[in-house]
N, C-alpha and C positions, 0 to 999 in steps of 0.2 A: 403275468399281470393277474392279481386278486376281480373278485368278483366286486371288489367295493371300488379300486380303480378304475374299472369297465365302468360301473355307474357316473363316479366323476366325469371320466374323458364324457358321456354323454352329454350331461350336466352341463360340461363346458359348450357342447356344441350349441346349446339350447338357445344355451345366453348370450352366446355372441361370446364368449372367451375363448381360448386357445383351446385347441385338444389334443390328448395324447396320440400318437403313434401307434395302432394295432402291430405288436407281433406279427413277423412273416406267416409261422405258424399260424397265430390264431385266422389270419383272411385265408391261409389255405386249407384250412379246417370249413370255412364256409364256402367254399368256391365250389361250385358245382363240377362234378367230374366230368372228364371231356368224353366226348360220342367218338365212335369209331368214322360215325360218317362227317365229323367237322372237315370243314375244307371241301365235301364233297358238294355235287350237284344233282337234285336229282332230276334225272333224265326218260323220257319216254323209251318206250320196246314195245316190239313187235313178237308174237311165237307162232311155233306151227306147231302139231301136234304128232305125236308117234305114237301108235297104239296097234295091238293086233289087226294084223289088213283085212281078215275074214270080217273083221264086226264093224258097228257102229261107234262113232265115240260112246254114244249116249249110253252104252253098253257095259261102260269103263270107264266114267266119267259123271258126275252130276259138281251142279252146282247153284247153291245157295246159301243166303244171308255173308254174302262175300268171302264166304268157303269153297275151293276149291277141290274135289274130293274125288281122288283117284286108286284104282287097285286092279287087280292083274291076278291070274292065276297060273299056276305054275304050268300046266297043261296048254295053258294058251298060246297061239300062235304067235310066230314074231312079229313086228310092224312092217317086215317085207317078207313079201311069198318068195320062198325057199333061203330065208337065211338063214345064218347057223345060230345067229344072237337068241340071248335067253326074253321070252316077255319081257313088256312094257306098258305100259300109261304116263308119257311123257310128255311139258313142256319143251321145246326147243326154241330155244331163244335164236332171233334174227339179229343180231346184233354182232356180225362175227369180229374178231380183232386179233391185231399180231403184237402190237403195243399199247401203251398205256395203260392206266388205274383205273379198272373196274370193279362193281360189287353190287353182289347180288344178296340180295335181304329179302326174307320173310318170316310168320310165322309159321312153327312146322308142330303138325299132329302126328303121333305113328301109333295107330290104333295096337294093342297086345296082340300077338300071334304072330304078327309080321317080321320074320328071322331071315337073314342075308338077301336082304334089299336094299340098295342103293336109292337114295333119295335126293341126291344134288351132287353134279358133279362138273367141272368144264372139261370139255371135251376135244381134245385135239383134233380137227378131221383134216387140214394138212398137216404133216412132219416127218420129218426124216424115219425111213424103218427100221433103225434103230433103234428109236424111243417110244416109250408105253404110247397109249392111243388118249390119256387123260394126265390132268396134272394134277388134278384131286380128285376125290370120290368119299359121299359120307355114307355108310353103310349101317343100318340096325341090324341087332340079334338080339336072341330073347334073353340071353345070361341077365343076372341083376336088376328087373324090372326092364328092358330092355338098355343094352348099352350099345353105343354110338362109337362107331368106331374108325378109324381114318383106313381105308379099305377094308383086309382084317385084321390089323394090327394098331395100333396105337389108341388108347381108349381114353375115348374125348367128354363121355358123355354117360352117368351109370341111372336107371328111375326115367328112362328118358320116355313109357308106353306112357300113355291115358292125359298126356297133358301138353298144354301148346307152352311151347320157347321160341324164342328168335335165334335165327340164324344168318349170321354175314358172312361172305367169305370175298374178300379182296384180295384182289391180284394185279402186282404191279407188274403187268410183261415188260420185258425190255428185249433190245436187241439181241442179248445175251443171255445170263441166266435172269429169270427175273423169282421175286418172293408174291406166296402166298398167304393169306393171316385168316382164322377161321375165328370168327368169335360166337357165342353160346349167349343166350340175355345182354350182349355190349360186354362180356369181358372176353380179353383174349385167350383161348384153350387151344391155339397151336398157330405155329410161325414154322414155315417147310419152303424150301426150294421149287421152282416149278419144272419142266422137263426140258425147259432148252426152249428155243426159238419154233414158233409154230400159227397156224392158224384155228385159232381156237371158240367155244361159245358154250354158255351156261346152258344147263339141262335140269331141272325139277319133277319129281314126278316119283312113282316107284320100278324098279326095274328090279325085276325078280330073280335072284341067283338062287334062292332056296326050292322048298314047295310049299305044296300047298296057295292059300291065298294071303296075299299082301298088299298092305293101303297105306297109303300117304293122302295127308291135308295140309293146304299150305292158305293162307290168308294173308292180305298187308302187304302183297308182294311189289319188290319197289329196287330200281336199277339206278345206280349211282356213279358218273364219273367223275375227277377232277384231271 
């Protein structure tokens, strides 16, 4: 349909005469793209915090103007007296689950410098000792302006230091195998299987495999199930 057709069909509607039929095309050329979170609901959480046991939060931890602003040294203690795990400054989410659609969203900051940190991940703490201890895990490194990468392999995300994006990650557990979907600003940048059956909960924050010191920022943070 011409641009002079589009004006008649209006024309028509004006006056009370008939009017044309928009094209499939042209109404889904206007339709607003759909959210990752349609369908969803969002839901209240609760967290506890993990952070080196020697210190204070306040240590490893500030916050304001609804920034949440975390970092960790490579030197630092674990968040328990004599484990073997690497530093942390972590949310832990109280929300555990074995089934169903959840999703964890926020905006995420990874200041430059910050190389083999994990920054969001769910976390398996029942399951069979067979299978990994996680069924995702999003990690920065400094390659490319930093790139974001799904542990160290699959690269989701390249420019990713000095600037806030959104991050979703949903996961439909099932009795069985169930799927994970990670999206970047609302579009989807990876669809993966999850580990099998388990008792599981979202974690934010930065957890340091590298050295040195590493920071994560998160804002807008907002839990979703359907």
């Amino acid at each position: 349909m011409n641009r002079r057709s589009v004006l008649r069909a209006g024309a028509g509607l004006l006056s009370g005469g008939a009017a044309l039929a928009l094209p499939s095309a042209a109404l889904a050329a206007t339709a607003p793209a759909a959210s990752p979170t349609d369908g969803w609901s969002k839901t209240s959480f609760t967290y506890s915090w993990q952070k080196p046991w020697n210190l204070d939060l306040g240590d490893r931890h500030s916050y304001s103007g609804g920034v949440d602003r975390m970092w960790v040294y490579a030197t630092d203690e674990p968040f328990q007296e004599g484990s073997s795990t690497d530093p942390r400054t972590e949310m832990r989410w109280k929300v555990d689950y074995t089934t169903g659609d959840r999703m964890w969203d926020a905006d995420v900051y990874l200041p430059s410098g910050t190389d083999g940190a994990s920054f969001v991940q769910i976390l398996r703490s029942v399951h069979p000792s067979s299978t990994p201890a996680t069924d995702i895990m999003l990690n920065i490194y400094k390659t490319n302006g930093g790139t974001v990468r799904r542990y160290d392999g699959t690269v989701l995300k390249t420019g990713a230091y000095d600037t806030w994006f959104n991050v979703k990650i949903a996961h439909e557990a099932r009795s069985g195998t169930g799927t994970v979907r990670v999206y970047f600003d609302d579009s989807l940048v990876l669809t993966v299987d999850d580990r099998g059956p388990a008792t599981r909960y979202f974690k934010n924050g930065v957890y340091n495999h590298g050295s040195g010191r590493a920071e994560a920022r998160f804002r807008n943070i907002q839990y979703w199930t359907r």
